[in-house]
ROKOL-922214 format. One record per residue: x, y, z of N, C-alpha, C, O in turn; residue in three letters. Coordinates in Angstrom, 1 decimal. Layout:
REM residues N
NODE       nu       nv       nw      cau      cav      caw       cu       cv       cw       ou       ov       ow   type
NODE        X        Y        Z        X        Y        Z        X        Y        Z        X        Y        Z    ALA
...
//
This chain:
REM residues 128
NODE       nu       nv       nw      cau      cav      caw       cu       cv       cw       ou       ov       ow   type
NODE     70.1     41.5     58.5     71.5     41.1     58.4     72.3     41.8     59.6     71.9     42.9     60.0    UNK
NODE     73.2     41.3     60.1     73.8     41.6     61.0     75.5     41.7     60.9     75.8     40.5     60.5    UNK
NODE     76.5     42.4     61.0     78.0     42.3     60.8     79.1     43.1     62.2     79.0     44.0     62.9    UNK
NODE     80.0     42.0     61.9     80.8     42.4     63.4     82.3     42.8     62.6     82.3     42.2     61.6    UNK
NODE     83.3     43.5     62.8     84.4     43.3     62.3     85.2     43.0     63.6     84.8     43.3     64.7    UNK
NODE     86.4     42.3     63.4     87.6     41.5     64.7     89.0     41.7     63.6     89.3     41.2     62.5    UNK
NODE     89.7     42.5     64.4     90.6     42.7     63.8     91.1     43.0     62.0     92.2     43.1     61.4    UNK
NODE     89.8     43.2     61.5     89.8     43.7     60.0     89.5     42.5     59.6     90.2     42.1     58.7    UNK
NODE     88.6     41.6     60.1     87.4     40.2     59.1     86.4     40.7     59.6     86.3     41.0     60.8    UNK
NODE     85.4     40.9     58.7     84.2     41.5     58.7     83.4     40.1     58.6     83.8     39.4     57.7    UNK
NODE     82.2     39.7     59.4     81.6     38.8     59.5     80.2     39.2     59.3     79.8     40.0     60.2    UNK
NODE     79.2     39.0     58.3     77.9     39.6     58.2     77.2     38.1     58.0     77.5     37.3     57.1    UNK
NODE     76.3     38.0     58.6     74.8     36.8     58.7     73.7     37.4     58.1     73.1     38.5     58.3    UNK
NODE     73.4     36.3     57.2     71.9     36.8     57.3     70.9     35.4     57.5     71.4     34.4     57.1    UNK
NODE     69.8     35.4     57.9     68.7     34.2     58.4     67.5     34.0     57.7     66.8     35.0     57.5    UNK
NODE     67.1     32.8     57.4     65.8     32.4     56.8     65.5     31.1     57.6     66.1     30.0     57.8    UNK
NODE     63.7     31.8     58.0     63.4     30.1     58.2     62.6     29.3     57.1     61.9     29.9     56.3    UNK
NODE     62.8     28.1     57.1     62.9     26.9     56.2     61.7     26.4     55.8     61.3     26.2     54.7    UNK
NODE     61.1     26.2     57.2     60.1     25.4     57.8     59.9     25.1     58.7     60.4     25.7     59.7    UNK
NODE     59.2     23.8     58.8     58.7     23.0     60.2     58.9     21.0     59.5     58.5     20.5     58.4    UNK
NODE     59.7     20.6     60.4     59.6     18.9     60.4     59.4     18.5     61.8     59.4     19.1     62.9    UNK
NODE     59.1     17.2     61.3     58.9     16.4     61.9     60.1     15.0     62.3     60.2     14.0     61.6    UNK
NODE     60.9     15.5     63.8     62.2     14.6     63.7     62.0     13.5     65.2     62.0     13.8     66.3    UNK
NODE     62.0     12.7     64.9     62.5     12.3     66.8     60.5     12.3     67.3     60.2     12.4     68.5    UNK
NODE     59.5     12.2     66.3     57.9     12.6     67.0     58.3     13.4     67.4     58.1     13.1     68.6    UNK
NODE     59.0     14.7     67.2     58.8     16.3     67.2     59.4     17.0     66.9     60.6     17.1     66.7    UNK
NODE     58.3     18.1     66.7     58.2     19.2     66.0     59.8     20.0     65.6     60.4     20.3     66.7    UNK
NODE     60.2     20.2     65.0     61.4     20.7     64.5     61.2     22.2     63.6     60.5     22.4     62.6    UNK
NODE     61.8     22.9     64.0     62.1     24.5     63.1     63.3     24.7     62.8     64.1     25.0     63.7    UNK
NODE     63.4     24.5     61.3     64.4     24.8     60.4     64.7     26.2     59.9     63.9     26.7     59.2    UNK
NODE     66.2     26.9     60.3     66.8     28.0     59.8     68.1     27.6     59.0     68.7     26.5     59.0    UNK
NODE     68.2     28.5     58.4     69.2     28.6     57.1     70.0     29.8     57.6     69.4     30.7     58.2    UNK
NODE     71.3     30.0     57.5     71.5     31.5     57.4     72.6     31.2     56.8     72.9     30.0     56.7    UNK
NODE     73.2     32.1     56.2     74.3     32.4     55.9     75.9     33.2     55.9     75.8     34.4     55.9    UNK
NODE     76.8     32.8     55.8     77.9     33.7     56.8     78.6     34.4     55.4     78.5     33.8     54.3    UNK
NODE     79.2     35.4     55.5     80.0     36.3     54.5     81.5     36.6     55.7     81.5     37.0     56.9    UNK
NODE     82.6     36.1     54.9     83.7     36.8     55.8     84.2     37.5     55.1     84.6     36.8     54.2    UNK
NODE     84.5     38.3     55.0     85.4     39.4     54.2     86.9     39.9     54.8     86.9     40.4     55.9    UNK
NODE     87.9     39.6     54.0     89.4     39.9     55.1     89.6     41.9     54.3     89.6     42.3     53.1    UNK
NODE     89.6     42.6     55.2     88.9     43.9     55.2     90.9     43.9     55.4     91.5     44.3     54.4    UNK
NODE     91.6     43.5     56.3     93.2     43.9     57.0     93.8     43.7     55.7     93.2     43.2     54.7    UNK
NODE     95.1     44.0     55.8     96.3     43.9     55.1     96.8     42.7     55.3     97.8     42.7     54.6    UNK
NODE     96.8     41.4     55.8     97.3     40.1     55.9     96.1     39.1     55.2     95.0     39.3     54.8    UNK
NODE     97.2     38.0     55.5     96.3     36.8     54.9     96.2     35.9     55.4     97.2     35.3     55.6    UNK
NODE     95.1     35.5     55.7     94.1     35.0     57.2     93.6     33.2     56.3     93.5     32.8     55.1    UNK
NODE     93.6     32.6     57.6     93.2     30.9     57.1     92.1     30.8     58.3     92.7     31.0     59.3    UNK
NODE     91.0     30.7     58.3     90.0     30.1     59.3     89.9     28.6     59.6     89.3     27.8     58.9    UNK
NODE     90.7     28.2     60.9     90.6     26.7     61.4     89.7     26.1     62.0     89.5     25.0     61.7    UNK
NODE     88.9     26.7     63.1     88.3     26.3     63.5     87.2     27.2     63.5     87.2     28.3     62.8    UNK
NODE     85.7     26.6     64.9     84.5     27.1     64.6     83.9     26.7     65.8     83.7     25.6     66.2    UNK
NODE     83.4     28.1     66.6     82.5     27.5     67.8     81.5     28.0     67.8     81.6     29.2     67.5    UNK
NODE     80.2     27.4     68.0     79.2     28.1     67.9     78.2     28.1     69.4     78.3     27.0     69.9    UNK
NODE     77.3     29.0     70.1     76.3     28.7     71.1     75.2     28.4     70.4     75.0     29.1     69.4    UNK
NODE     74.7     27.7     70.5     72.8     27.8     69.8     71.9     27.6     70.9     71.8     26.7     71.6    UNK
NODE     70.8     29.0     70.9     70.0     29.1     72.0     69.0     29.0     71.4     69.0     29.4     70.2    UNK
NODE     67.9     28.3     72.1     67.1     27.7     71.5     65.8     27.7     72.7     65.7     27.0     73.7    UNK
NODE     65.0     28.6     72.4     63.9     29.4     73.6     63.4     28.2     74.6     63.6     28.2     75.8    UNK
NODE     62.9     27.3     74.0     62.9     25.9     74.9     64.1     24.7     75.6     63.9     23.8     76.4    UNK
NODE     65.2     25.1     75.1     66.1     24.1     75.1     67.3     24.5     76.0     67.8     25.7     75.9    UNK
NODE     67.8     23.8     76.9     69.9     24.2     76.9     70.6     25.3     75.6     70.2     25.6     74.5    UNK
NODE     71.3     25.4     76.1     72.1     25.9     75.2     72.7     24.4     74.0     72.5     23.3     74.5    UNK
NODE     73.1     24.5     73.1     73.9     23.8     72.4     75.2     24.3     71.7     75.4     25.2     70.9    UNK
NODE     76.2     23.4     72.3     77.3     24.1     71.9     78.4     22.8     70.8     78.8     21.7     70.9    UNK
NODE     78.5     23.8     69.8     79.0     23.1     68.5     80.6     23.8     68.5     80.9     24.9     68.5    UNK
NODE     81.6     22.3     68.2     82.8     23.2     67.8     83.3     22.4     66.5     82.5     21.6     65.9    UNK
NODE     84.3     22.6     66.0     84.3     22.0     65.0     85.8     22.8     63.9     86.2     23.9     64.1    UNK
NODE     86.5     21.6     62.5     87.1     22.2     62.1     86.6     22.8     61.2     85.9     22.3     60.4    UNK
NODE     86.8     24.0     61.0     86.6     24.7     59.5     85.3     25.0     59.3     84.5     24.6     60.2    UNK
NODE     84.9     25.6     58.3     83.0     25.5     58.0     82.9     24.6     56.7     83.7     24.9     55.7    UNK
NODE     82.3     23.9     56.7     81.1     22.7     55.8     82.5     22.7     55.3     82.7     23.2     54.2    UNK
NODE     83.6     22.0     56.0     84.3     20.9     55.4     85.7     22.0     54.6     86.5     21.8     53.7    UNK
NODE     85.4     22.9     55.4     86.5     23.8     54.6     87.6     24.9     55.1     87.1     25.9     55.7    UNK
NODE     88.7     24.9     55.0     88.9     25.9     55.8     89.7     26.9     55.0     90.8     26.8     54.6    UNK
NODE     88.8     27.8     54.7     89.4     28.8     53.6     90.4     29.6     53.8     90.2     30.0     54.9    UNK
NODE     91.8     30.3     53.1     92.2     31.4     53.2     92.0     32.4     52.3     91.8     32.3     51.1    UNK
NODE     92.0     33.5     52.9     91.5     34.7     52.5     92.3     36.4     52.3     92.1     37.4     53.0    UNK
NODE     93.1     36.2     51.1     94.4     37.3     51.1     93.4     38.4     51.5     92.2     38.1     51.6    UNK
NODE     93.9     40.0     51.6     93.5     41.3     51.5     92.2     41.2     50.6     92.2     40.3     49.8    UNK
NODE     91.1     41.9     50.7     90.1     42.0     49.9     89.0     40.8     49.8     87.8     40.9     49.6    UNK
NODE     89.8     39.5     49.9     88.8     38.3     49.2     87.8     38.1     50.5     87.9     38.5     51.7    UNK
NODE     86.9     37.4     50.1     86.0     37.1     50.7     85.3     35.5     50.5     85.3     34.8     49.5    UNK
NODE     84.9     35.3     51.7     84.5     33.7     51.9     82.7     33.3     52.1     82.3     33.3     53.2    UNK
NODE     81.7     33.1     50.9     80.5     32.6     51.9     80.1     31.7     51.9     80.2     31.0     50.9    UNK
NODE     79.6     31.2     52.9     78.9     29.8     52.7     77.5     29.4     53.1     77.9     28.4     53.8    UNK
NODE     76.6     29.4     53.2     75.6     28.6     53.5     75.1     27.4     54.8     74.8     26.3     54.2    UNK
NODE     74.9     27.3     55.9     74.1     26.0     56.9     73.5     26.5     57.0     73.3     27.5     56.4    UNK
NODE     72.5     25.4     58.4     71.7     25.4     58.9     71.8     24.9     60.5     72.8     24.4     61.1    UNK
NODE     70.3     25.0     61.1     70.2     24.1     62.4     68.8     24.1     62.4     68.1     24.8     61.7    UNK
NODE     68.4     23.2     63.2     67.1     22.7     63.6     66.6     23.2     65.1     67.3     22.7     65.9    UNK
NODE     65.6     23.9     65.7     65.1     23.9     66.8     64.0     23.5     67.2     63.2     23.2     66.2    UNK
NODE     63.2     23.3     68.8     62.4     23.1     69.1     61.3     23.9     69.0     60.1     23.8     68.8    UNK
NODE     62.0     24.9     69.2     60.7     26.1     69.4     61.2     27.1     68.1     62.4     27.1     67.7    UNK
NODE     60.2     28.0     67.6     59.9     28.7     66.9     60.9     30.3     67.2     60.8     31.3     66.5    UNK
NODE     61.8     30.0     68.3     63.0     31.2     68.4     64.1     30.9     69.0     64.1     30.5     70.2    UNK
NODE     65.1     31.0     68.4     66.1     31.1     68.9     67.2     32.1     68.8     66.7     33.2     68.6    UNK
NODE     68.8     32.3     68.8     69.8     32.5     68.5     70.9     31.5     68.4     70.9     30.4     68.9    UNK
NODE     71.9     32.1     67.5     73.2     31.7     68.0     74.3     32.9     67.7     74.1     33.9     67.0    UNK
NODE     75.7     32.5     68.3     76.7     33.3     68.4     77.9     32.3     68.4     78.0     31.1     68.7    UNK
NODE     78.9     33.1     67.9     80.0     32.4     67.9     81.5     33.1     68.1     81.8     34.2     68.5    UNK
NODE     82.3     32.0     67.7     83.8     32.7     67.3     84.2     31.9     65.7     83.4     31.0     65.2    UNK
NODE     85.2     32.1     65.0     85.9     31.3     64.4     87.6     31.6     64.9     87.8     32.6     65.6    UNK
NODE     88.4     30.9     64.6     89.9     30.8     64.9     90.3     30.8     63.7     90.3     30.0     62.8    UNK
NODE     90.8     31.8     63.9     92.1     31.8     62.5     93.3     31.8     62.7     93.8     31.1     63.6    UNK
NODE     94.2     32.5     61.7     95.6     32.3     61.6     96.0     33.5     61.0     95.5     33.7     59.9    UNK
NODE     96.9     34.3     61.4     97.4     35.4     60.1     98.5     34.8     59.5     99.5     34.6     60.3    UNK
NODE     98.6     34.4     58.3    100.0     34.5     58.0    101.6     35.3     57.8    102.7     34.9     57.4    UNK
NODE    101.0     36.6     58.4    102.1     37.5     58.4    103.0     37.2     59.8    104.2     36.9     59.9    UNK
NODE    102.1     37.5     60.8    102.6     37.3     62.2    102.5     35.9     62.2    102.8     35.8     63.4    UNK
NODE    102.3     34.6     61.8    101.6     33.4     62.4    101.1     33.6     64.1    101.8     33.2     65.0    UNK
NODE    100.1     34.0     64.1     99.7     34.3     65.5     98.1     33.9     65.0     97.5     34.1     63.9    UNK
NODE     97.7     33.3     66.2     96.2     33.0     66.0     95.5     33.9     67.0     95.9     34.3     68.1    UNK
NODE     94.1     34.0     66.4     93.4     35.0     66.9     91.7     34.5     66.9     91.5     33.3     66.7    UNK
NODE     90.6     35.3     67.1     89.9     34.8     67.2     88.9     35.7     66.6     89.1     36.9     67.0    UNK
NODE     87.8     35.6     65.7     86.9     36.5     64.9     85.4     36.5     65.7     84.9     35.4     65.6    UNK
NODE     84.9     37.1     66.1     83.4     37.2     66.6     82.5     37.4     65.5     82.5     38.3     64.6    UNK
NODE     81.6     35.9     65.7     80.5     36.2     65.2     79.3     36.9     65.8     79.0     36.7     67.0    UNK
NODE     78.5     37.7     65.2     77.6     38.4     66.3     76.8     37.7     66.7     76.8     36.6     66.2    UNK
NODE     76.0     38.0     67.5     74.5     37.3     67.8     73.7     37.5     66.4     73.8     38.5     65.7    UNK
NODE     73.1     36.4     66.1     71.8     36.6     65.0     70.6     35.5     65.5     70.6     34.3     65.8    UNK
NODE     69.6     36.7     65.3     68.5     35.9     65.9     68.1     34.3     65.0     68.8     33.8     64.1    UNK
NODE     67.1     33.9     65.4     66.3     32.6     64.3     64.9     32.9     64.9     64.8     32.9     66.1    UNK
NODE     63.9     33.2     64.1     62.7     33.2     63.9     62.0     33.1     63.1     62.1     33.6     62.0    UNK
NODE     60.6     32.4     63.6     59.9     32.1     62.3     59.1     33.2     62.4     58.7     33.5     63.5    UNK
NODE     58.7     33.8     61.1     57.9     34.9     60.6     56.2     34.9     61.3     55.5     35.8     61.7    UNK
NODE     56.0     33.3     61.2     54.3     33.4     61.5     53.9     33.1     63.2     52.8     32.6     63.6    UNK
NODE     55.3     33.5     64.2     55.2     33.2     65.2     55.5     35.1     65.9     55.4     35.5     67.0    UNK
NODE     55.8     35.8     64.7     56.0     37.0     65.6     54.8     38.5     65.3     54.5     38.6     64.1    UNK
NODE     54.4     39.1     65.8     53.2     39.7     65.6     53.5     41.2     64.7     52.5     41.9     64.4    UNK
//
């Protein structure tokens, strides 16, 4: 597991791989991870948006943005906390990704920006 704090939201990942499919006649590797935000600050934060890099040992980069996570854009007074669950699909057997989310405080209405850290994706029976 991995955790970054940005301005008092604590962002912690953690990663599982899935499997292996078969998409497009090829090979595809499936991770899962999951995000934890915790509002650690004294204000009360709404997360709008979502950008993500996904590195992918064979591939470009892929770059995903998007509103909200899986359809949601939570707020989160003092204390509370948000998790949710995706995924992504790669070619090869390692990758990363990293991100930001965009939020909002509602005390200041000032938007700001939360770092997700790097977290790796690897499959278990590819590392020694």
């Amino acid at each position: 597991m991995v955790s970054q704090i940005t301005r008092g939201i604590k962002i912690s990942v953690s990663t599982s791989f899935e499997g292996t499919y078969f998409k497009n006649y090829r090979i595809q590797f499936a991770f899962s991870y999951e995000i934890t935000i915790e509002n650690q600050s004294k204000d009360s934060v709404q997360l709008n948006t979502r950008h993500w890099e996904i590195y992918d040992s064979l591939n470009d980069i892929e770059i995903v943005d998007g509103e909200g996570v899986i359809g949601k854009k939570p707020v989160l007074k003092p204390g509370e906390t948000h998790s949710y669950s995706s995924g992504c699909l790669l070619t090869s057997p390692f990758g990363a990704m990293r991100g930001y989310f965009s939020m909002i405080n509602f005390t200041t209405t000032r938007a700001f920006r939360v770092i997700v850290p790097t977290f790796r994706l690897s499959a278990p029976f590819a590392l020694n």
